[in-house]
Every structure is written in structure tokens, then in C-alpha cells.
C-alpha positions, 0 to 999 in steps of 0.5 A: 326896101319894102314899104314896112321897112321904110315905117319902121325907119320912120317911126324909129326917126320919129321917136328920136327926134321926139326924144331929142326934143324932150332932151332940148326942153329938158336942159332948155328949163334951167336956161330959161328959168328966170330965178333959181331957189337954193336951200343950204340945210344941216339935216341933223345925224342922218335926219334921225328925229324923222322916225318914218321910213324913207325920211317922209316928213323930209320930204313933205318939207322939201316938196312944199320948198319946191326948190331947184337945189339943196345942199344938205350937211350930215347925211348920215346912213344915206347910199348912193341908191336912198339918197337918190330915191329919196331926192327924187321924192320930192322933184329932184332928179339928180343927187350926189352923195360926198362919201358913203360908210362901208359901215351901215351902223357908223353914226360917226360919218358926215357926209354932205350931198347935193340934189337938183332938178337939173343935172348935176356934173363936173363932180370932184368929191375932196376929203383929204385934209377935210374933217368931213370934206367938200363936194364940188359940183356943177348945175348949169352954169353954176358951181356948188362947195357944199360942205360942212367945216370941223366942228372942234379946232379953230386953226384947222377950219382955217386950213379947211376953207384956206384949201377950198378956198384956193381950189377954187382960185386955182381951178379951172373958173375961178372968175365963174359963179361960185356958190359955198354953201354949209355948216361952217361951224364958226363965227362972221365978223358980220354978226359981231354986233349980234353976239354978247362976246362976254356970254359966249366966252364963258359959254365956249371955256365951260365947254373946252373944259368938260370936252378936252377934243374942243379948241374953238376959243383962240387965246381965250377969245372968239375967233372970226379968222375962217369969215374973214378969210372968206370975205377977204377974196371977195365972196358975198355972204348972201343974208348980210347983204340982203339984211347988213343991220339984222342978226340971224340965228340959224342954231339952235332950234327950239327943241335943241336950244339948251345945246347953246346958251347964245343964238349962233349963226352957223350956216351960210351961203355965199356967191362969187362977186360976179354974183352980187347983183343976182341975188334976189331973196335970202331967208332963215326958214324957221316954221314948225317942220324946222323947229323940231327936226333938226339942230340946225334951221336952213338957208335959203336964197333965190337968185337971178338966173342970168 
């Protein structure tokens, strides 16, 4: 073998060990990350109040968030192509969309997505029997549900996180750390001293009176079933944990506060029980770009990464 030979051999080797070595660092960052910051965030309609091209002001918002993960809810008019154009924006890598329309004009068409700085895997995409389904997946050592619940029956969010909630129990790591994270559209037990239940019932008929499609109350009552479901297996709603004593809104914002009378919380996060002594910090982000952008403000939570 002639000497031009043996250097293109030994640059070609030398190449792939520079890349695996960029490999090894690459996965090596999660590992050895200490603390991951996850933010949970119904975006409102596809992010319709963000006029600009290619959602900037989104963006701009999630690069000063800096977070390792975001789940989002109503990614409507996102594909597969923008969603991940549009992650990677802001640092993130990797991005998977629930489901995409066949119809680029149906303004009727929720899908969750989930973006990280981190490889995304193990993906498995449920819409049967989900109004606008889960996304399950994987980063590092971690499993995500991002989802967001049905926004009109009561009885049939039950039966939507009953199903999500014995994927989980009967899948392949049921003991493992599990995060759930959305829009659930519906009420915690946990907050019960933060709602005037007297209010929002009055509230709520009004409403089941001027839209027939709503059956939120339950025999004239506000219902906790679908929480309570959740709290029953054992799963740690992160905000309470952090603040048992406070109650946080997460809707409406400013500038969609004449869609609900009463402050609600209908956004969260919760982790497994082998996760509890992780987490670190949790917070409503509430600031001027969440004010104004979407009907919902986010949640954040930041955990040991052990």
C-alpha cells in the first residue's frame, strides 16, 4: 500500500474518531447535566397573536427561557418541516409534532409537540380515543405525555387520562420518571381553596347554556375526578408540591381575561413518585411576552437531573 494511501486512511480514521468523540460529548450533556428546565406551554391556536413570519416573537421568548425541553399544546398549522425549523431557533435540536392536517387551512386542529436539546426517541403518537391525543416520548432517561385533555365533557376526560394513565402502567416502565405535562382543561382538588366554587358555577351553567356542546359541570357541581385520578396513582403535581398553600392561575391572561370570570388553573405538570425528591423549582411564567401572546401563561419546572 503506497504511503498516499496509508494518509487517506489515517485522516479518514482520524475523522471518525473526531466524530465519535463529538458523538460521545453530544449524548455525554444530558448525562452529565446537573439540573434540566422543562416548560409546559399552550401556545394559543397555532400562536395566531404572533403575526411575524416564522413565529419570531416565540422564539425570542423561548431563547431568553433557555430551556432543555418544552412541551407545547395548539400547535396549529405547524408541519413536521416548520416545527422543526422553528425549534431549532431557539437551541433545540430535535422536535416532534402529535399529528399534522392534510388541510393547511383547518384552524380546527390541536396538536401537541414536544422540542429538545436532546434526542427525542421512543416516540408513539395516541389519537384513538383522545379528542386531540398524547404524544409519548422519551429524552435521555425520562418519559414525556404531552397532551392537552377535551375541552367540552367532563366524563370524557376521565376516560382520556384513565387511558394515558394505564399506558403508562402497563407499558414497558411503569416504575420509571414519568413526566405528564399540558392543557388538562379541568380542576385539582389541590386548588379547591383558590376557587369561589359558588362563582364558577354560575360561571360555567351561563356558559352550557349559550354552548349546548359543554358538559364540564357534573350534576350542577364542579367536577375534580380527572385530578384526582391522577393524584390517586401516586403522580406528584409539581406546583402544589412546591407551593401547598398558594393558588396559581395559569388562565386567563391579561388580554383574554374576559374569557373566564374566575382565575383557573388549567395547566400542569407532574412526575412519577420516584421523581419527588427531584424537583427543584417550578413557577407560572407570567411576564409581558406571556401576558399578551397566548390565552394560557406557561409552567416551568426544573429538576435534578440524577
Amino acid at each position: 500500500m503506497n504511503k498516499p494511501r496509508l494518509l487517506s486512511l489515517a485522516v479518514i480514521a482520524g475523522m471518525s474518531l473526531l466524530g465519535y468523540a463529538s458523538l460521545s460529548c453530544a449524548q455525554e450533556k444530558l448525562e452529565t447535566k446537573k439540573e434540566i428546565k422543562v416548560i409546559s406551554y399552550n401556545a394559543y391556536w397555532g400562536m395566531k397573536s404572533d403575526k411575524s413570519e416564522g413565529k419570531q416573537k416565540f422564539i425570542e421568548w423561548a431563547k431568553k427561557q433557555d430551556a432543555d425541553i418544552i412541551a407545547w399544546q395548539e400547535m396549529n398549522h405547524f408541519t413536521r418541516d416548520s416545527l422543526e425549523k422553528f425549534a431549532a431557533a431557539y437551541g433545540h435540536k430535535y422536535a416532534v409534532l402529535l399529528k399534522e392536517s392534510i388541510d393547511p387551512k383547518d384552524d380546527e386542529f390541536f396538536p401537541t409537540a414536544i422540542t429538545s436539546k436532546y434526542p427525542i426517541v421512543n416516540v408513539r403518537k395516541q389519537v384513538d380515543n383522545l379528542w386531540h391525543g398524547a404524544l409519548f416520548a422519551d429524552v435521555g432517561k425520562y418519559h414525556f405525555v404531552v397532551t392537552h385533555m377535551n375541552p367540552f365533557w367532563t366524563s370524557k376526560r376521565i376516560d382520556e387520562m384513565e387511558l394515558i394513565l394505564d399506558s403508562i402502567k402497563y407499558g414497558n416502565d411503569p416504575q420509571g420518571k414519568w413526566i405528564i405535562a399540558g392543557d388538562l382543561n379541568s380542576f385539582s382538588p389541590l386548588d379547591k381553596s383558590g376557587y369561589n366554587e359558588s362563582v364558577m358555577v354560575k360561571d360555567l351553567t351561563k356558559k352550557e347554556q349559550e354552548r349546548p356542546i359543554l358538559h364540564n359541570l357534573v350534576n350542577g357541581k364542579m367536577d375534580y375526578t380527572v385530578q384526582q385520578n391522577i393524584l390517586d396513582r401516586g403522580y406528584i403535581d409539581v406546583l402544589k408540591h412546591k407551593y401547598p398553600d398558594t393558588f396559581m392561575a395559569t388562565a386567563p391572561t391579561k388580554i383574554f381575561y374576559d374569557q373566564a370570570k374566575t382565575p383557573l388553573r388549567y395547566d400542569y405538570i407532574y412526575v412519577s413518585p420516584v421523581m419527588e425528591k427531584d424537583v427543584v423549582d417550578v413557577k407560572v411564567l407570567k411576564d409581558d411576552f406571556t401576558d399578551q401572546y397566548s390565552d394560557h401563561y406557561p409552567v416551568e419546572m426544573i429538576i435534578k437531573n440524577n
